[in-house]
C-alpha positions as CSV (number, residue, x, y, z in Angstrom):
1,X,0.0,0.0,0.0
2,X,3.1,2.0,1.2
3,X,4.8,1.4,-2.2
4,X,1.3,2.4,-4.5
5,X,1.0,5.6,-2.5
6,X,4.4,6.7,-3.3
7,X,4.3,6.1,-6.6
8,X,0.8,8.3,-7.4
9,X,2.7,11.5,-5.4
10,X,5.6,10.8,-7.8
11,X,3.5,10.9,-10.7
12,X,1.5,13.9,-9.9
13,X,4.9,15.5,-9.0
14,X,5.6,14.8,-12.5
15,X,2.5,15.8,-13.7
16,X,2.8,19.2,-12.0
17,X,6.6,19.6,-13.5
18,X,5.5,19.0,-17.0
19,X,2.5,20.9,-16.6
20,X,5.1,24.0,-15.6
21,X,7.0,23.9,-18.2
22,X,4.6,23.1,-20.6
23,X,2.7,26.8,-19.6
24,X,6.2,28.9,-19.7
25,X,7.0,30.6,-22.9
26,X,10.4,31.0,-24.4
27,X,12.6,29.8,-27.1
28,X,16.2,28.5,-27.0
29,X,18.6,29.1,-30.2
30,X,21.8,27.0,-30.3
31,X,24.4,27.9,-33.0
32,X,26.8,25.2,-32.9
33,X,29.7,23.7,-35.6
34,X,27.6,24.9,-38.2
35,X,24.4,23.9,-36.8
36,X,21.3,25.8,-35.6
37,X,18.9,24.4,-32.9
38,X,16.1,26.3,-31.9
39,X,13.4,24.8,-29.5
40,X,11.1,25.6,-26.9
41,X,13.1,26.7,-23.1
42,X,10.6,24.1,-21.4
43,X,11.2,20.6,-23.9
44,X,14.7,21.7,-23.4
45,X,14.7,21.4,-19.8
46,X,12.5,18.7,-20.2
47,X,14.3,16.6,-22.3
48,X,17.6,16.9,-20.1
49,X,15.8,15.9,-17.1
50,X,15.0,12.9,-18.9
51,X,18.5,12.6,-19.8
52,X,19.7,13.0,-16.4
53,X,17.2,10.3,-15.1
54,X,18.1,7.8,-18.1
55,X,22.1,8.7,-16.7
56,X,21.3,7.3,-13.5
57,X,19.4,4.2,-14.0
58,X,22.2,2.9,-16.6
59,X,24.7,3.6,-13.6
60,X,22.4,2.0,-11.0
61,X,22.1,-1.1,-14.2
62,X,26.0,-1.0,-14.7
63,X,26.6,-1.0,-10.7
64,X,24.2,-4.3,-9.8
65,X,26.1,-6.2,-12.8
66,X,29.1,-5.0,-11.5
67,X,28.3,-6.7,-8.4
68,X,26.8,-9.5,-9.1
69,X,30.5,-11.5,-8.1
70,X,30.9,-9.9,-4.7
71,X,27.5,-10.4,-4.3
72,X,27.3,-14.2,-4.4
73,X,30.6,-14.3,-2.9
74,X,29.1,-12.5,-0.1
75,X,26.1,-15.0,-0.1
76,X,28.5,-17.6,0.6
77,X,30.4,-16.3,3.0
78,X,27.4,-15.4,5.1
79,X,26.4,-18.7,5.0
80,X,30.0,-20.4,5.7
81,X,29.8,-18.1,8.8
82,X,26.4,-19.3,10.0
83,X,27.4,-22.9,9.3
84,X,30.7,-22.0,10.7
85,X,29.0,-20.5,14.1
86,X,26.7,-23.2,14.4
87,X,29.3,-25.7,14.2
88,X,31.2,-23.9,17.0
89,X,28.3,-23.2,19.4
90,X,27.6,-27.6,18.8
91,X,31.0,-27.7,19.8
92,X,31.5,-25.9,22.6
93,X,28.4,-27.7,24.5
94,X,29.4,-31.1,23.6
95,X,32.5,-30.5,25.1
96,X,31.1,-29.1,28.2
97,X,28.7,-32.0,28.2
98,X,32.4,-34.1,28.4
99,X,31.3,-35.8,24.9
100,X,34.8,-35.6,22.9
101,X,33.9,-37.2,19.9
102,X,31.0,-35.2,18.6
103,X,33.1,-32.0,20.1
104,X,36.2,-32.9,17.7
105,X,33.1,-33.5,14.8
106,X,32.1,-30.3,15.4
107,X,35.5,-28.3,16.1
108,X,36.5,-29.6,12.5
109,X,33.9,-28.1,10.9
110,X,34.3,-24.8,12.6
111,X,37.9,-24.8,11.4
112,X,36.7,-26.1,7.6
113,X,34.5,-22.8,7.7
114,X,35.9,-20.8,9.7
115,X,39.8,-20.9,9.6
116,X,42.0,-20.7,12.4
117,X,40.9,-17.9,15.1
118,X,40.9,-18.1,19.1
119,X,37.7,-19.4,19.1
120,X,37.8,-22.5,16.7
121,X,41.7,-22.9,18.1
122,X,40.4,-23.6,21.8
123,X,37.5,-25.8,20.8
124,X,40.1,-28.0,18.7
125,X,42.6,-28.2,21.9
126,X,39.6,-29.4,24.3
127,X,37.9,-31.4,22.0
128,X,41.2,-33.2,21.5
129,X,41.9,-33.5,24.9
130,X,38.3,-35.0,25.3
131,X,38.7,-37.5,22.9
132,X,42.3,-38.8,24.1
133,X,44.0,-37.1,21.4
134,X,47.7,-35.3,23.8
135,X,49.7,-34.9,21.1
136,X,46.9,-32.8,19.0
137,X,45.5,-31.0,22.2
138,X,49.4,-30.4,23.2
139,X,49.7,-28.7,19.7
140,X,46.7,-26.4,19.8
141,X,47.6,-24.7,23.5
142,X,50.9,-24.4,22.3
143,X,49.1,-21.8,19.6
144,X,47.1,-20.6,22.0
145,X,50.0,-19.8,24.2
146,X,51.7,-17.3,21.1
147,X,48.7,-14.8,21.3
148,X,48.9,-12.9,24.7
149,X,45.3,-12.5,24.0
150,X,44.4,-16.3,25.1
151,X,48.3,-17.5,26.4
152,X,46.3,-17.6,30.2
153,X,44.1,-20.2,28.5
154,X,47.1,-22.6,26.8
155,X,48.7,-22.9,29.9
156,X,46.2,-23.5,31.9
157,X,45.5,-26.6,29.3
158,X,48.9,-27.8,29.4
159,X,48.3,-27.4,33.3
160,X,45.4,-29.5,32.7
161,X,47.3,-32.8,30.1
162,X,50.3,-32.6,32.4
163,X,47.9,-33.6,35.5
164,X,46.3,-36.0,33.5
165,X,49.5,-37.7,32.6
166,X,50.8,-38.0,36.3
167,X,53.4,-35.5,35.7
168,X,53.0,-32.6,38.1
169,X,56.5,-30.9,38.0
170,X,55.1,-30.1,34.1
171,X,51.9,-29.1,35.4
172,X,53.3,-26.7,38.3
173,X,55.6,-25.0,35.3
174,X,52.8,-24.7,33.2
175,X,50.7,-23.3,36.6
176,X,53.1,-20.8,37.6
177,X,52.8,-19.5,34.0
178,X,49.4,-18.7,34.3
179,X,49.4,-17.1,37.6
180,X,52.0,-14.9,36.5
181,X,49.5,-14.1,33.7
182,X,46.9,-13.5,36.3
183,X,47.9,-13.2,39.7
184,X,44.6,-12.9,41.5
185,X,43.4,-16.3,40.0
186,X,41.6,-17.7,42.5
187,X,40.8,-20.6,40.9
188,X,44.8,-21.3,39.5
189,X,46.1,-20.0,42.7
190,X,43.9,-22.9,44.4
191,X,45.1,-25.8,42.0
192,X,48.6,-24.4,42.4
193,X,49.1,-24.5,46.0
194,X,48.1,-27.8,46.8
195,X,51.0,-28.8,43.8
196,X,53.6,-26.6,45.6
197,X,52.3,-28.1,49.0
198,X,53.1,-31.9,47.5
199,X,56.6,-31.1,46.0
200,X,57.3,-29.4,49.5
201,X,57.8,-25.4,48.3
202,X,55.9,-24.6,51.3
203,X,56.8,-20.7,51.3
204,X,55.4,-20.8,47.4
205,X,52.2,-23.0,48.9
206,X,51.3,-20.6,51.2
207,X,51.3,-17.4,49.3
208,X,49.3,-19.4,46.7
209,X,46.8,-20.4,49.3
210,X,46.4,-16.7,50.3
211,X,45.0,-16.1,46.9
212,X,42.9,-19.0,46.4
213,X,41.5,-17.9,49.8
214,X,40.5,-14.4,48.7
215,X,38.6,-16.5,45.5
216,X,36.5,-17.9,48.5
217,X,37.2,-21.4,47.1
218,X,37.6,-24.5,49.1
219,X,40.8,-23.7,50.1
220,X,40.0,-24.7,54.2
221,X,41.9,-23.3,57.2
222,X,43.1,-26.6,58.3
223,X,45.4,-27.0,54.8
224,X,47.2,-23.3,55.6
225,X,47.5,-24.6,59.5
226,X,49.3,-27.7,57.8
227,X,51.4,-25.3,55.4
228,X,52.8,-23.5,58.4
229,X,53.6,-26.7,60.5
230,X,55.9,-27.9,57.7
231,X,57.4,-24.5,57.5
232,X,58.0,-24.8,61.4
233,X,59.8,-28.3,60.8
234,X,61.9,-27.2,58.6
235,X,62.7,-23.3,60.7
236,X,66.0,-23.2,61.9
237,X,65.4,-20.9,65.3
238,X,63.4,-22.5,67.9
239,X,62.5,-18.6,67.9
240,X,61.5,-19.1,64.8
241,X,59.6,-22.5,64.7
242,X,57.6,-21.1,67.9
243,X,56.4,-18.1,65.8
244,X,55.3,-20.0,62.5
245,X,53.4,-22.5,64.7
246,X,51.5,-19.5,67.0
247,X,50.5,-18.4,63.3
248,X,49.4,-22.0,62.0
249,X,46.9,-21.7,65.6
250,X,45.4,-18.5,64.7
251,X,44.6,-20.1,61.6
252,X,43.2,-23.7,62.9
253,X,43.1,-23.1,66.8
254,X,42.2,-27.1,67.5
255,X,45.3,-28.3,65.0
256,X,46.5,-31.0,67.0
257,X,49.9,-31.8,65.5
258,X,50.9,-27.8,65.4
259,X,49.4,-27.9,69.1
260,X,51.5,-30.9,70.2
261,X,54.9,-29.4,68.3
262,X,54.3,-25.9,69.9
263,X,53.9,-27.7,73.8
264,X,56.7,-29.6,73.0
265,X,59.2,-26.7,71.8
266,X,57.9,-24.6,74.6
267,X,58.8,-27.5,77.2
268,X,62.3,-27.2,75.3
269,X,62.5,-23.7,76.4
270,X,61.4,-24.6,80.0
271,X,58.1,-22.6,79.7
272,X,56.0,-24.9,81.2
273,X,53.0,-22.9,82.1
274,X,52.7,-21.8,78.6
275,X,52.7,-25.3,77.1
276,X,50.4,-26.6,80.3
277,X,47.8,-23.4,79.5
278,X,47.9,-24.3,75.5
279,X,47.4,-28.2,76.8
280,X,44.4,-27.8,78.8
281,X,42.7,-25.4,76.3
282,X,43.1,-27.3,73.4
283,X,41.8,-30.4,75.9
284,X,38.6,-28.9,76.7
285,X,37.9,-28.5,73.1
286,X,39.0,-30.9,71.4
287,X,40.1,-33.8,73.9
288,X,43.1,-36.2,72.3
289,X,44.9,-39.4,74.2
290,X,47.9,-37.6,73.1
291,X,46.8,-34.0,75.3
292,X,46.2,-36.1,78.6
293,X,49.6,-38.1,78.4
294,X,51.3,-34.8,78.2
295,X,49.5,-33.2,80.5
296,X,50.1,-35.7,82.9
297,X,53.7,-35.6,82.6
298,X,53.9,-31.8,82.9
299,X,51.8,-31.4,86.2
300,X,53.4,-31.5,89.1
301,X,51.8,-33.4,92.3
302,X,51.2,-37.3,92.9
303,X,49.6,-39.5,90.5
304,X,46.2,-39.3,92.0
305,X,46.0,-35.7,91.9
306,X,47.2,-35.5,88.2
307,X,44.0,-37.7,87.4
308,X,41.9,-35.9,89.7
309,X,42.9,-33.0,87.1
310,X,42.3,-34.7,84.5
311,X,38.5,-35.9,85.1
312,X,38.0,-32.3,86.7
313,X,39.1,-31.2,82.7
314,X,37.4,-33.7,81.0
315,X,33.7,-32.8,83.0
316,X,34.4,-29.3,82.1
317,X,35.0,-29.8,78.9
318,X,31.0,-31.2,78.3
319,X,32.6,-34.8,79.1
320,X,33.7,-35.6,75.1
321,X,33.4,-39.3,74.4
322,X,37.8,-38.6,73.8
323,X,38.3,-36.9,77.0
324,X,36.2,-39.4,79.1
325,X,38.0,-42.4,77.8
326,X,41.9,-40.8,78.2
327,X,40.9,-40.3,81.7
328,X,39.1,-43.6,82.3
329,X,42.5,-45.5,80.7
330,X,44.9,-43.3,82.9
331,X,42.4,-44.6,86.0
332,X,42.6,-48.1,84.4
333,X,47.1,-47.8,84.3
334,X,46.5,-46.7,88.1
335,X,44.6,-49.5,89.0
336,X,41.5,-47.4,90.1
337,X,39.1,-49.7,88.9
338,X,36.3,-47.8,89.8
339,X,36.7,-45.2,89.0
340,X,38.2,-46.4,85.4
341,X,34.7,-48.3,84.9
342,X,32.4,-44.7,86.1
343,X,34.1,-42.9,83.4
344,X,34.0,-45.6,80.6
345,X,30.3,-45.8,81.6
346,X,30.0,-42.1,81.1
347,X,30.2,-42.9,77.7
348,X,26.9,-43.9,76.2
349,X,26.7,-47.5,74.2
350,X,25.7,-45.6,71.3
351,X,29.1,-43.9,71.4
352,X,31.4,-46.5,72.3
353,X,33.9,-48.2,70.0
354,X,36.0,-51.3,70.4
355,X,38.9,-49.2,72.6
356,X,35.9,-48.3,75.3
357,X,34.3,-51.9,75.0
358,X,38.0,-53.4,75.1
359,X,38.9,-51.2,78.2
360,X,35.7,-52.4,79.6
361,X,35.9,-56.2,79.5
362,X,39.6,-55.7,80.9
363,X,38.1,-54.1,83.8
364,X,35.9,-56.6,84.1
365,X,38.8,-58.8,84.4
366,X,39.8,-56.9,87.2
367,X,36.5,-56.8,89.1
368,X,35.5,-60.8,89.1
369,X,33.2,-60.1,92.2
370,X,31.1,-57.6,90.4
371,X,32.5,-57.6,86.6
372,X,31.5,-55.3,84.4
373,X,28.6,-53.6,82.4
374,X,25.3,-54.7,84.7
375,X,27.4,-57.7,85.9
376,X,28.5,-59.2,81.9
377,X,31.4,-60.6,82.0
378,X,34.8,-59.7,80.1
379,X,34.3,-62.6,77.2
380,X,30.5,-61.0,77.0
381,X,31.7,-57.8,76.4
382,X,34.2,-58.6,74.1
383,X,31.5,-59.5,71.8
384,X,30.2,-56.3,71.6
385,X,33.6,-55.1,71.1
386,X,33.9,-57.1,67.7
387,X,30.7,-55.4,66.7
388,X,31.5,-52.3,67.5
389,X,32.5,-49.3,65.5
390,X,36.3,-48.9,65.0
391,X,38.6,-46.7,67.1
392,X,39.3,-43.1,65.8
393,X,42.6,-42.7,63.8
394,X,44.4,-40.6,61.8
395,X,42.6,-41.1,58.4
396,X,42.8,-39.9,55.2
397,X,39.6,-38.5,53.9
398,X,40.5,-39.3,50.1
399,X,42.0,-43.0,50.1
400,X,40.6,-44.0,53.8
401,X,43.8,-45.4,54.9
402,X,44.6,-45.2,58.6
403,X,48.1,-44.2,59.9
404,X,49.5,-44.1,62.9
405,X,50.9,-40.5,63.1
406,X,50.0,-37.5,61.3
407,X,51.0,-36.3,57.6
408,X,50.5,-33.7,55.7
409,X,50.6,-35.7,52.6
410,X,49.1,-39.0,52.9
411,X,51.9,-41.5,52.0
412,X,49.5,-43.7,50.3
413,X,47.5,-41.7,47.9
414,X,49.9,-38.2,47.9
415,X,46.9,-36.0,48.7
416,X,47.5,-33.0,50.9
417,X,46.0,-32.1,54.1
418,X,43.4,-34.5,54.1
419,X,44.6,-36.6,57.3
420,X,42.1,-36.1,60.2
421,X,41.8,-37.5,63.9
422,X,38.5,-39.8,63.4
């Protein structure tokens, strides 16, 4: 309707120029090489308007063969850019979907359409990494790694094959790369530390671990508190060692080993108070065999006293299922059967493991008259021992295995500051 409307006003604008000119009078006379035109003014304009307008449709005509070429060239490159798109938006979420073989199907055809560019060469690197292809994937963050514009991104892949291939001194290289690219990389920083931690550059773990922290990733308390007990080992000042360990308790106040190192470096120095004060806190908290034996050694006063100290701590401290039975076996060593059974009693069945049932049935042994446990004999309560739930260890929360003494990195699986008291 649009297009009809337009073209009436053009033709009454027409209309009303011809009728103009056809109303003017005038002559023109044109003496030219011998020649003599004479016409009227108005079919002279006329006719050069139509000249004019005939002038510009031929160019318009000679202009739309002209590009004709560029034209279907263009309408194939548009269309090898949409095909070439698609095939890189398929791409990208079948490799995010961790399917390599339709993401190295797809990553091809971005290429075929649309050459090499950042884009195309990061989908070809993951998708070859997805589908098991190193050597391909290897060769694509190495290009990636030339442009400054994505060289964060090809060393953070070679981060990634190295790890795959079990060879972390090439993936901490190809780490400390990227962090140099990006130093407040949380997520890098976090990867990093726990690499540094494991090839025992504690100084480099630890400032690694204060970025990853800032990222508020799971970089936990207790893995900085195990940083900074290494460091201590390894300090040369006692001075020194006493000051890295204060630091690892403001971190993880209840870290057991960094508590047990600090009371004994503190005993070295004949600062007993200190090392009994640290004790007993860290007692009331978080009870430990290990706690009671040294506390017992470090008070002063006869046996019975010491133990008397030691149940007083225990009660106070909401009478944990740990510190009731480190007092109850220190009662057991000092033949107070009595009071060895009250305080192994104190812990309810529901909470006992094979140490409290053991401890109980060798009371009972001791107490024939009465034995033990509503009057159940030692063999009797050895059953329930067999049934009953393990004794807390030092345990590795990835691989499970139990150790007898604390690690920072579990000798069994090489993971790092996952060793707990349970």
């Amino acid at each position: 309707m649009r297009r009809i409307v337009s073209f009436i006003i053009w033709i009454m604008i027409v209309a009303a120029v011809a009728h103009f000119l056809a109303i003017q009078e005038g002559s023109t006379q044109i003496d030219w090489l011998g020649w003599r035109i004479a016409a009227p003014t108005s079919l002279l304009i006329a006719v050069m308007l139509i000249v004019i307008w005939a002038v510009l449709i031929l160019d318009r005509l000679l202009s739309f063969v002209a590009n004709i070429p560029r034209r279907i060239s263009g309408g194939f490159s548009s269309r090898r850019g949409r095909l070439g798109q698609r095939a890189l938006a398929l791409g990208m979420a079948a490799a995010a979907a961790g399917e390599g073989r339709d993401a190295i199907k797809h990553a091809r055809k971005s290429v075929h359409y649309l050459g090499h560019n950042v884009m195309t060469d990061l989908l070809m690197a993951q998708a070859s990494s997805l589908s098991g292809n190193t050597k391909s994937a290897q060769r694509y963050f190495d290009a990636l790694k030339s442009n400054t514009d994505t060289a964060y991104f090809g060393h953070i892949g070679q981060m990634r094959l190295a790890l795959e291939a079990k060879n972390e001194h090439m993936a901490l290289a190809a780490g400390r790369e990227a962090l140099k690219l990006k130093p407040r990389s949380a997520s890098i920083a976090n990867a990093i530390f726990v690499m540094e931690a494991k090839q025992g550059h504690w100084a480099e773990a630890e400032a690694a671990l204060r970025i990853a922290s800032k990222g508020h990733l799971p970089a936990s308390h207790h893995a900085e508190a195990a940083i900074l007990l290494e460091r201590a080992r390894l300090a040369e000042s006692l001075s020194e060692k006493m000051k890295i360990l204060n630091r690892a308790l403001k971190v993880d106040g209840d870290f057991l080993p960094a508590v047990l190192a600090l009371a004994d470096l503190y005993l070295e120095e004949n600062k007993t108070r200190k090392a009994t004060a640290l004790l007993e806190r860290v007692f009331l908290s978080t009870p430990h065999p290990m706690l009671a034996e040294k506390l017992m050694k470090n008070w002063s006063g006869p046996p019975a006293k010491k133990l008397a100290r030691l149940i007083k701590l225990a009660e106070k401290g909401g009478e944990q299922k740990e510190g009731l039975f480190a007092a109850a076996s220190i009662a057991f060593e000092q033949q107070l059967w009595g009071e060895a059974e009250r305080l192994a009693k104190a812990i309810g069945p529901e909470e006992r493991d094979a140490r409290v049932w053991q401890l109980l049935a060798d009371i009972a042994d001791h107490q024939p008259a009465s034995g033990s446990e509503d009057g159940e004999t030692s063999a009797s309560i050895l059953r329930q021992a067999a049934l009953a739930p393990r004794p807390p260890g030092w345990t590795c929360q990835a691989c499970h295995s139990r150790l007898e003494d604390y690690h920072a990195i579990c000798p069994n699986c090489s993971s790092f500051a996952q060793m707990s008291w349970r």
